[in-house]
C-alpha positions as CSV (number, residue, x, y, z in Angstrom):
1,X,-20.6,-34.3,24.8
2,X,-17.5,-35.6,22.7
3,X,-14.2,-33.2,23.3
4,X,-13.5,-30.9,20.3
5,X,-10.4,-32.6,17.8
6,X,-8.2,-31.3,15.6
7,X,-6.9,-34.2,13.3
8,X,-4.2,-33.8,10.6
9,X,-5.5,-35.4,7.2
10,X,-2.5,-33.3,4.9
11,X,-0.1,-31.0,5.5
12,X,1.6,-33.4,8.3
13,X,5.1,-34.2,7.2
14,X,5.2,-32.5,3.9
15,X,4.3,-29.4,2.0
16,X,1.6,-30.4,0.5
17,X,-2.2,-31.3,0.8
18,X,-3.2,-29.4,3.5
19,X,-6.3,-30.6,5.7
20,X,-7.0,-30.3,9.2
21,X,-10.1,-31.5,10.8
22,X,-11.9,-29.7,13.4
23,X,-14.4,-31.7,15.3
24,X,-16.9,-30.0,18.1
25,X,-20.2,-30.7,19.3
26,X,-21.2,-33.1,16.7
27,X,-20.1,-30.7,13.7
28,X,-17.0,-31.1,11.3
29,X,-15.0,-28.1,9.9
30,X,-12.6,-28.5,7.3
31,X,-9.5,-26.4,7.1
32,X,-8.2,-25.9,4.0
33,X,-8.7,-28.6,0.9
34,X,-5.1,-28.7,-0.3
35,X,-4.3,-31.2,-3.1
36,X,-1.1,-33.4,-3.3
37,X,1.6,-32.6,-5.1
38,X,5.2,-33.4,-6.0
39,X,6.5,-37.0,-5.2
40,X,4.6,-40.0,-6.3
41,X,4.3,-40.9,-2.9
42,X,2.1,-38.0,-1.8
43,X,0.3,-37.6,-5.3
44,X,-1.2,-40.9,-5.0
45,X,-3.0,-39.6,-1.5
46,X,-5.2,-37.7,-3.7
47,X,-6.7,-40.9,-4.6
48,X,-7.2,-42.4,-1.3
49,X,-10.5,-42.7,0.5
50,X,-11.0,-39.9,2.5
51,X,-10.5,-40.6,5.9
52,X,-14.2,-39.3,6.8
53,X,-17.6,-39.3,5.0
54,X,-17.3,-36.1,3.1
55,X,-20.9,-35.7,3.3
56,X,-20.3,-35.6,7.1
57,X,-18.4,-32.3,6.9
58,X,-20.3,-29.2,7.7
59,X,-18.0,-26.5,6.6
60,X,-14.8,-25.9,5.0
61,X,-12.4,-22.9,5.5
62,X,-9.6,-21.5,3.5
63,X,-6.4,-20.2,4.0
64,X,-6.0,-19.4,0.4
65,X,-6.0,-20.2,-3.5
66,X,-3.0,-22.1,-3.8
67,X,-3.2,-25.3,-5.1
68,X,-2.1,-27.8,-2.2
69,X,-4.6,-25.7,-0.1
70,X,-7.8,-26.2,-2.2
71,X,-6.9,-28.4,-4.4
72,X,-9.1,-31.0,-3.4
73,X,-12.5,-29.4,-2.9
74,X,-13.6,-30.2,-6.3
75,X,-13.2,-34.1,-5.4
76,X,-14.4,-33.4,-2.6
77,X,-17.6,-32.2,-3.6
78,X,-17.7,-34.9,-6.3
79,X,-17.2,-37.5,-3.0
80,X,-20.4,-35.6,-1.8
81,X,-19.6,-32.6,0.3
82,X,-22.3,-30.2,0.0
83,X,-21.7,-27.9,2.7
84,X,-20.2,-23.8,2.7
85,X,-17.0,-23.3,1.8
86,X,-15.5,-19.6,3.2
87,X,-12.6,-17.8,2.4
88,X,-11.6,-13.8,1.3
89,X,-12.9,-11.9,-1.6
90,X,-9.1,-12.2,-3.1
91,X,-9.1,-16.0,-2.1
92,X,-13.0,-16.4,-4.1
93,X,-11.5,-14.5,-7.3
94,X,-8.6,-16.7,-7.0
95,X,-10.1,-20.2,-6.5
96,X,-12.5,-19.2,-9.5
97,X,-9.2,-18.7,-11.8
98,X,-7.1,-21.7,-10.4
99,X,-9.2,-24.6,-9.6
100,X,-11.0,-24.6,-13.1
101,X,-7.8,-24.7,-14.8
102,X,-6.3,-27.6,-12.3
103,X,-9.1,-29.6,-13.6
104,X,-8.3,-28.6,-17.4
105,X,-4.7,-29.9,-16.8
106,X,-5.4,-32.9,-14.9
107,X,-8.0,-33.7,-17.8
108,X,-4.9,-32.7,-20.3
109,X,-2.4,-34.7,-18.7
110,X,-4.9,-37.9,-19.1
111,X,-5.2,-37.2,-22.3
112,X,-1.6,-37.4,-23.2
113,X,-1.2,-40.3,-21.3
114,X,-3.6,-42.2,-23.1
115,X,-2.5,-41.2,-26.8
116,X,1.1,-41.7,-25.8
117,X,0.6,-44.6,-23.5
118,X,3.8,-43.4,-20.7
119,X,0.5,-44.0,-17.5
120,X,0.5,-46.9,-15.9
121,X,-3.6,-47.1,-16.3
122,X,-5.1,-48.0,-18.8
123,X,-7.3,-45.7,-19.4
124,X,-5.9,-42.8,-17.7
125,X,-8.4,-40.6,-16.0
126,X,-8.4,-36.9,-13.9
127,X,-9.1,-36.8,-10.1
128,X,-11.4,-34.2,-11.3
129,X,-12.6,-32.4,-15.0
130,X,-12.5,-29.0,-15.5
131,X,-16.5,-28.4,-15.1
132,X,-16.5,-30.5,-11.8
133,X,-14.6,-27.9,-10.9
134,X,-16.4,-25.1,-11.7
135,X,-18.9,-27.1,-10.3
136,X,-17.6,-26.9,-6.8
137,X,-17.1,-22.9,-7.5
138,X,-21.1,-22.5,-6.0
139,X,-19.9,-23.5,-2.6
140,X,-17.2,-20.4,-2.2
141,X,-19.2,-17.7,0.2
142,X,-16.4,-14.4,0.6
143,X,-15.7,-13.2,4.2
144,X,-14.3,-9.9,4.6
145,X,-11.0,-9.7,7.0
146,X,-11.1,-9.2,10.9
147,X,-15.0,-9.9,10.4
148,X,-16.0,-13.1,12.4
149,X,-18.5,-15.4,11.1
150,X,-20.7,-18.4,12.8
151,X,-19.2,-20.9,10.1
152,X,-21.2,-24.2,11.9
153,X,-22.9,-23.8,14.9
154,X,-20.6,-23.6,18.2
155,X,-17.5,-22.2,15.9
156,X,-16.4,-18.4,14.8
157,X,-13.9,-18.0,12.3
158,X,-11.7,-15.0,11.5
159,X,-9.8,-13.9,9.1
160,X,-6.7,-12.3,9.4
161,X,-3.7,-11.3,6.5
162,X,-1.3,-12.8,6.1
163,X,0.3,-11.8,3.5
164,X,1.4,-14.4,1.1
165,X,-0.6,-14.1,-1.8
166,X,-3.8,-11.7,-2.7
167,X,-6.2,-13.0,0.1
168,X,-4.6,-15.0,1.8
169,X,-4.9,-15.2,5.8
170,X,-4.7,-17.1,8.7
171,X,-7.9,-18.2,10.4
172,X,-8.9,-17.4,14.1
173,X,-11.2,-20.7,15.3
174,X,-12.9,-19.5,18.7
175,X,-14.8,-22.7,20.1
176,X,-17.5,-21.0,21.9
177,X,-18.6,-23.8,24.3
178,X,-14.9,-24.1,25.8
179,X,-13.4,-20.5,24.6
180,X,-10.8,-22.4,23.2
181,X,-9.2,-20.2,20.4
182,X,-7.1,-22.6,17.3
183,X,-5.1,-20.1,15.0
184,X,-4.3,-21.8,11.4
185,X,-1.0,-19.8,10.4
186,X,-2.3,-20.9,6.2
187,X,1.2,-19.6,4.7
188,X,2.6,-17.1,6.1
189,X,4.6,-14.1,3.6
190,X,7.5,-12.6,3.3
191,X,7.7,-9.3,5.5
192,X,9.5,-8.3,2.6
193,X,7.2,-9.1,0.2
194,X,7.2,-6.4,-2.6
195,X,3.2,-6.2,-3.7
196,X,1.5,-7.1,-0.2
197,X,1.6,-6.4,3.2
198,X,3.0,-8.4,5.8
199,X,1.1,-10.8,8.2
200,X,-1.2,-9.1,10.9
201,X,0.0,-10.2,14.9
202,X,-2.0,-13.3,15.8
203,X,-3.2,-12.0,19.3
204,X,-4.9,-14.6,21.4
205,X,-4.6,-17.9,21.1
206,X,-4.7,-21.3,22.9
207,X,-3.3,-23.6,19.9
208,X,-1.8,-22.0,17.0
209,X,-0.9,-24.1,14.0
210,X,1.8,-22.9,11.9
211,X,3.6,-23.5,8.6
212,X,7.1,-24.5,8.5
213,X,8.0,-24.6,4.4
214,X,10.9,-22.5,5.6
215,X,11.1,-23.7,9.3
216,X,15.2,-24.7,8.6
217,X,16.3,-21.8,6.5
218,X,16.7,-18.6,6.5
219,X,16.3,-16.3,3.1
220,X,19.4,-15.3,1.6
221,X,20.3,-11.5,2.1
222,X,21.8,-11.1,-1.1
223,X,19.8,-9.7,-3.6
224,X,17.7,-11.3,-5.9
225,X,18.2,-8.6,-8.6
226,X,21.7,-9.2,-8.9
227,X,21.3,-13.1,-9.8
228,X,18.3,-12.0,-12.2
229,X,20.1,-9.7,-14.4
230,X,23.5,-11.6,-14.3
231,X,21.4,-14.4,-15.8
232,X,19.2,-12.6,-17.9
233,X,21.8,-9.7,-19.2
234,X,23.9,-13.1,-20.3
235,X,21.4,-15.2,-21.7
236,X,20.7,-11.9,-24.1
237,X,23.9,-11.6,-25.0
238,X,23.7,-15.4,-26.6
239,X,20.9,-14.8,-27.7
240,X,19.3,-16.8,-25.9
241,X,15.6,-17.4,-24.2
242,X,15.3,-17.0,-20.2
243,X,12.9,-19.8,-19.0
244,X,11.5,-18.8,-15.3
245,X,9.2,-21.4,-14.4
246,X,6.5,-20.0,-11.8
247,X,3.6,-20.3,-10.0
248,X,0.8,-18.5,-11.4
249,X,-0.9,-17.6,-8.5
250,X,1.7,-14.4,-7.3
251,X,5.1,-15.4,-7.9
252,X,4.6,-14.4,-12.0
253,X,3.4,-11.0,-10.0
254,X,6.6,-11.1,-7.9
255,X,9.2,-11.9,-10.7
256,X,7.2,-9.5,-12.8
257,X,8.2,-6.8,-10.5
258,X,11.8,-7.4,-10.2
259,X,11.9,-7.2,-14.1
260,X,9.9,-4.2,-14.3
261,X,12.5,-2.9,-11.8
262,X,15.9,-3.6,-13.7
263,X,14.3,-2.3,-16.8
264,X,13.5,0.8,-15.2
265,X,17.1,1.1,-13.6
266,X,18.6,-0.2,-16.6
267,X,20.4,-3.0,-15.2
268,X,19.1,-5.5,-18.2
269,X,17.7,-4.8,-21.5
270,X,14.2,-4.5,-22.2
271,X,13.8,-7.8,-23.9
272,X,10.4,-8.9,-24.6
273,X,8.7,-11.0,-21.5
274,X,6.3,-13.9,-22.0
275,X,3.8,-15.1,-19.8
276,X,2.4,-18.3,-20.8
277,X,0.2,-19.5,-19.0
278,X,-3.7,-18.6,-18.9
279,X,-4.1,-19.0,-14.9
280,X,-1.3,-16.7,-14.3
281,X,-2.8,-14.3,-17.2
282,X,-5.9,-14.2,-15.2
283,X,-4.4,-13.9,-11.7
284,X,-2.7,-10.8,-13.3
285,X,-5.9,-9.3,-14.2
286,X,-7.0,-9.4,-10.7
287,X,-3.9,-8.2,-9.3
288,X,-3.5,-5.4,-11.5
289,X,-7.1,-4.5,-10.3
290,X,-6.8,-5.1,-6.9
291,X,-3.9,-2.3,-6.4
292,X,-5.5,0.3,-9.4
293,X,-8.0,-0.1,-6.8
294,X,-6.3,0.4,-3.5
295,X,-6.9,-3.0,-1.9
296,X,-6.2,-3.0,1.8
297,X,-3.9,-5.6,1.1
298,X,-1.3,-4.0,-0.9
299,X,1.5,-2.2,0.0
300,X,0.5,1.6,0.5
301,X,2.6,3.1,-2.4
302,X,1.2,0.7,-4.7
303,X,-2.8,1.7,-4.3
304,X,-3.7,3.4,-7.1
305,X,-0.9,2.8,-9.3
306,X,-0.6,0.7,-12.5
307,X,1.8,-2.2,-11.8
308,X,4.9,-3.1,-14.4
309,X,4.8,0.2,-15.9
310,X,8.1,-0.3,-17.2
311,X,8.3,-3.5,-19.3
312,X,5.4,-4.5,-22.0
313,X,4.0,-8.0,-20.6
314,X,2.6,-10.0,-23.4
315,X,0.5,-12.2,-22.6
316,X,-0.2,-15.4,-24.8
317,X,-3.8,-17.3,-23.8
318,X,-4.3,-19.9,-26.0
319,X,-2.5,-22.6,-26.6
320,X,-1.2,-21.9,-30.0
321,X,0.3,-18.5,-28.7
322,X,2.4,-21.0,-26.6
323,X,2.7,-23.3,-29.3
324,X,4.2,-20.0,-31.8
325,X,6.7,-19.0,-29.1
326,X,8.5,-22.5,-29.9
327,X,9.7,-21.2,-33.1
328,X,10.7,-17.9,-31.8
329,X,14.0,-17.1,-31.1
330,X,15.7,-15.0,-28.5
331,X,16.6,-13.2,-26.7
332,X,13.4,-13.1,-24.6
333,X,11.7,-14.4,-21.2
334,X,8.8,-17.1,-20.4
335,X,7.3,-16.8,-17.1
336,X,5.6,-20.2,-17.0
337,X,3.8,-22.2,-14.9
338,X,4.5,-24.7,-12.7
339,X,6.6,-23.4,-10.6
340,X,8.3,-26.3,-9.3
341,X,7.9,-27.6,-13.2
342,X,5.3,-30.0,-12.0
343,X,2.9,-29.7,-15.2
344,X,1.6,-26.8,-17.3
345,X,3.0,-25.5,-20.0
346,X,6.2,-24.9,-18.6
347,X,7.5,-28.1,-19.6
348,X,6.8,-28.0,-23.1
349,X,8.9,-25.4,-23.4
350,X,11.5,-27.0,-21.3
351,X,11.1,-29.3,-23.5
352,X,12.5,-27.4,-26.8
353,X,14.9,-25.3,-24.9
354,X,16.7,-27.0,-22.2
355,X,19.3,-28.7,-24.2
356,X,20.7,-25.4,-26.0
357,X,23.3,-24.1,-23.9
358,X,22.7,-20.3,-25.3
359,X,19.3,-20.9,-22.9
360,X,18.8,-19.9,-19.0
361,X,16.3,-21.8,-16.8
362,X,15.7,-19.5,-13.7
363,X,13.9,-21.0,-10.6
364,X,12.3,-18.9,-7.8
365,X,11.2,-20.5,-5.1
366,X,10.9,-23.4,-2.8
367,X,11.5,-26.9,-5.2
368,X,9.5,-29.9,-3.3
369,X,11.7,-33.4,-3.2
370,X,11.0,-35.2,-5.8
371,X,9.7,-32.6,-7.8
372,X,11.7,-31.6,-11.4
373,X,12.7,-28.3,-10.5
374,X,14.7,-29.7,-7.4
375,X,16.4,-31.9,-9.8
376,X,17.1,-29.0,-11.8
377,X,18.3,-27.3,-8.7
378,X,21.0,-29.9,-7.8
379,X,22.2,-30.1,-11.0
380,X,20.5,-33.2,-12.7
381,X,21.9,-33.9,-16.0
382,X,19.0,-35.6,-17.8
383,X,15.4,-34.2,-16.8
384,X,12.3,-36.5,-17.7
385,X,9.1,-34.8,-19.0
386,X,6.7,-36.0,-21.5
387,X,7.6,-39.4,-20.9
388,X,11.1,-38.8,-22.7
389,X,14.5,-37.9,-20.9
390,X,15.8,-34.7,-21.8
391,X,19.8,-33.6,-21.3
392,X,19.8,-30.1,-19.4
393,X,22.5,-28.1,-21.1
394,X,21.2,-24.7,-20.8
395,X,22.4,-23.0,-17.3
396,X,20.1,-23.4,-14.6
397,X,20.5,-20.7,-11.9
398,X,18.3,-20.4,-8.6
399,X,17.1,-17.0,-7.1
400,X,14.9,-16.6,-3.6
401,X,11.8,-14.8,-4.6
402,X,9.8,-17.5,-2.1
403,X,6.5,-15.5,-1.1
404,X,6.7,-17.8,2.2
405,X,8.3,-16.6,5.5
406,X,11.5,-18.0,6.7
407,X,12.4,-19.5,10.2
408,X,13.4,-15.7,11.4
409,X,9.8,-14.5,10.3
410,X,7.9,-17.7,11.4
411,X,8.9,-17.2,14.8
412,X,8.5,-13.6,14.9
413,X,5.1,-14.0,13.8
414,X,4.2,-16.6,17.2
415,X,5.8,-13.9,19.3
416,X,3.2,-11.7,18.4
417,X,0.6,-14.3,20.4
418,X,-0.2,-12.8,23.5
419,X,-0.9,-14.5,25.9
420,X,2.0,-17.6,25.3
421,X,-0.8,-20.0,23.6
422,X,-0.7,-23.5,25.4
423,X,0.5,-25.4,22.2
424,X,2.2,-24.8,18.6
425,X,2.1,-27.3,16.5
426,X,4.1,-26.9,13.5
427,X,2.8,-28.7,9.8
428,X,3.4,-27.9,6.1
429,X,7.1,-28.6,6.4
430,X,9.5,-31.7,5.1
431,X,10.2,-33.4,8.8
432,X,13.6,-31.1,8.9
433,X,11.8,-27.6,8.7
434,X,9.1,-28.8,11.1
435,X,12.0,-29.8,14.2
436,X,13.6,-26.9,12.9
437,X,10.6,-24.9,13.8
438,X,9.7,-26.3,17.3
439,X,13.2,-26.1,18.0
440,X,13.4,-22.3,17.7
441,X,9.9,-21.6,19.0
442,X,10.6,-23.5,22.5
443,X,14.4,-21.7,22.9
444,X,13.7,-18.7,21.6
445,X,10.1,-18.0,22.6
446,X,10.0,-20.5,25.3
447,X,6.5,-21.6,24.3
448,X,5.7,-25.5,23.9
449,X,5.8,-26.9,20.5
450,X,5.5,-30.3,18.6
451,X,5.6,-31.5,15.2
452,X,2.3,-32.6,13.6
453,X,1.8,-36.3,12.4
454,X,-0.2,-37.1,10.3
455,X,-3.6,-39.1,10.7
456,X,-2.9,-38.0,14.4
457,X,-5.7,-36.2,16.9
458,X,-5.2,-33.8,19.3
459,X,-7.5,-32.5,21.8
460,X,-8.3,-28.7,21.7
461,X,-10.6,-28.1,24.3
């Protein structure tokens, strides 16, 4: 019989598209189906030939509902995968928000390509639509956490927190044939995290594969609440309108939360506060409901509670809300996605506002390379969106409110392996954050590490 095989299809040299493929006894697991994102480069990957038949995979298992971790499965379906697809109940009411609208704005950004002719293909079209997407929503079957399940024949998966958004985890592999035990870190949160709790210890394990996003830094101690109400108290006092561009998926809960704090401390004004975007106006639903309801995932003081009790969200759904908050003037606040100002309806309103300097773009979190909030983060002049150059007067300011662990916190979460595991392999990191990583694992922890490549297959037997 063939030796199991781990081989890294995403998530090997970058932050983005994560895939790992798990190959034992004639089966083939999937974990995670992360999409592309960011530089050109690594976007173009989503439209490559997948490197097996898709039909061939049995199973695929999620980390979470972020994009660049299940991205993909609606192209992957549409390639012909027709197999399970497990994850949490927070990761299934997730996925049923996010994917459907990655496939609106994929179809949207086609669109506007075509009418205003900036895409170098003629016509062009969406790695995926919308209802290919919800499509692909039959294959999602919830697992609880800590409850193991026979996901192909020969393989148990389990789920652990790990507390980086609503259901996210890391996944214990046991290959029952060989014993072998493969822990996929997923991302890894904050310990600090506000809403959730932290990451559960990963125990035993004989390869552990872990995230690095952060493997080279370290979160700043200062606090985030002093940068957000220096920009926003100042930006109100112009008059102006405080752009924070955000993921949907719970950073728009985090940065939420830090507002509802300095209103209720009194630290800024209570200014009126945006969200525009209908994913993140979804995801809120669910986290709102999730700690009324006392979720085992949030934080203890937060079960049974109404969150952002202090400030009066408003919400705007459809696209001519967005559309009526152009002509608005400040002071206010837009939580918007993308977060790394990627797409979404962040832009158009980067658009209108970035080149009055009464304005205040605010970014909170990790910015890929090549991506337009990492321009904006060192200091681009000119931003292009829309297929037009835009001059960035308003001030741009960058706060830490990253939902992903640090180096410190990556670390301390291998030490909690027990045994030593017999490999680490660090991935989802930019080449630094991944040496970085295995660095600190081998002196610190003393346990053997390496960087994974990828296309490249490892044995795991």
């Amino acid at each position: 019989m063939a030796v199991p095989m781990l081989t890294f299809i995403g998530g090997a040299g970058s932050v983005t598209g994560s895939k790992a493929l798990v190959e034992v006894g004639g089966k083939r697991v999937l974990v995670d189906c992360g999409l592309f994102q960011g530089r050109k480069k690594l976007r173009q990957q989503n439209w490559d030939p997948f490197p097996v038949a898709p039909e061939s995979i049995d199973a695929v298992l999620l980390t979470h509902a972020h994009i660049d971790h299940c991205g993909y499965l609606p192209r992957l379906v549409k390639l012909g995968f027709k197999g399970p697809v497990y994850c949490t109940d927070g990761t299934q009411m997730l996925a049923e928000i996010v994917l459907p609208d990655s496939g609106y704005l994929q179809e949207e950004e086609a669109n506007y390509a075509n009418r205003v002719g900036y895409s170098k293909h003629d016509p062009a079209l969406p790695l995926y639509t919308r209802q290919e997407a919800v499509d692909s929503l039959e294959s999602l079957e919830a697992v609880p956490f800590d409850h193991g399940v026979a996901a192909v024949e020969g393989v148990r998966a389990t789920w652990r927190k790990a507390g980086h958004i609503l259901g996210a985890a890391s996944i214990d592999i046991e290959l029952e044939e060989s014993g072998s035990r493969i822990v996929f870190s997923g991302d890894l949160g904050r310990s600090t995290h506000p809403l959730l709790l932290p990451a559960d210890p990963i125990g035993k394990a004989d390869f552990v594969i872990c995230e690095s996003t952060y493997g080279d830094e370290e979160h700043s101690a200062d606090d985030p609440d002093d940068v957000l109400a220096d920009v926003i108290t100042e930006a109100a006092g112009r008059g102006g309108v405080v752009i924070i561009p955000a993921f949907a998926v719970d950073r728009t809960e985090v940065v939420l939360w830090h507002i509802d704090r300095l209103v209720a401390t009194g630290r800024i004004p209570r200014l009126p506060v945006f969200v525009d975007s209908p994913m993140a106006c979804r995801a809120l639903d669910v986290y709102r409901a999730e700690a009324y309801a006392g979720s085992e995932e949030v934080r203890p003081e937060l079960r049974g509670n109404k969150l952002f009790s202090s400030i009066e969200v408003r919400e705007t759904r459809t696209t001519d809300e967005s559309k009526a908050l152009n002509s608005r003037r400040g002071p206010m606040i837009i939580v918007s996605a993308s977060g790394m100002v990627t797409g979404g309806r962040v832009i158009h309103h980067l658009a209108n506002r970035i080149g009055d300097d009464r304005n205040a773009v605010l970014l909170v979190g990790f910015q890929a390379p090549g991506t337009r909030g990492d321009a904006l983060r060192h200091g681009a002049h000119q931003i292009k969106m829309l297929g037009r150059y835009f001059a960035v007067r308003a001030r741009v300011a960058s706060v830490d409110l990253s939902a992903h662990a640090d180096g410190t916190d990556l670390v301390d979460w291998l030490a909690t392996a027990s045994p030593n595991p017999r490999l680490v392999i660090a991935n989802h990191g930019e080449p630094e954050a991944c040496e970085a990583l295995v660095a600190a694992t081998e002196d610190r922890l003393g346990f053997d590490a390496v960087v994974a490549r990828p296309g490249e297959r490892i044995r795991v037997d």
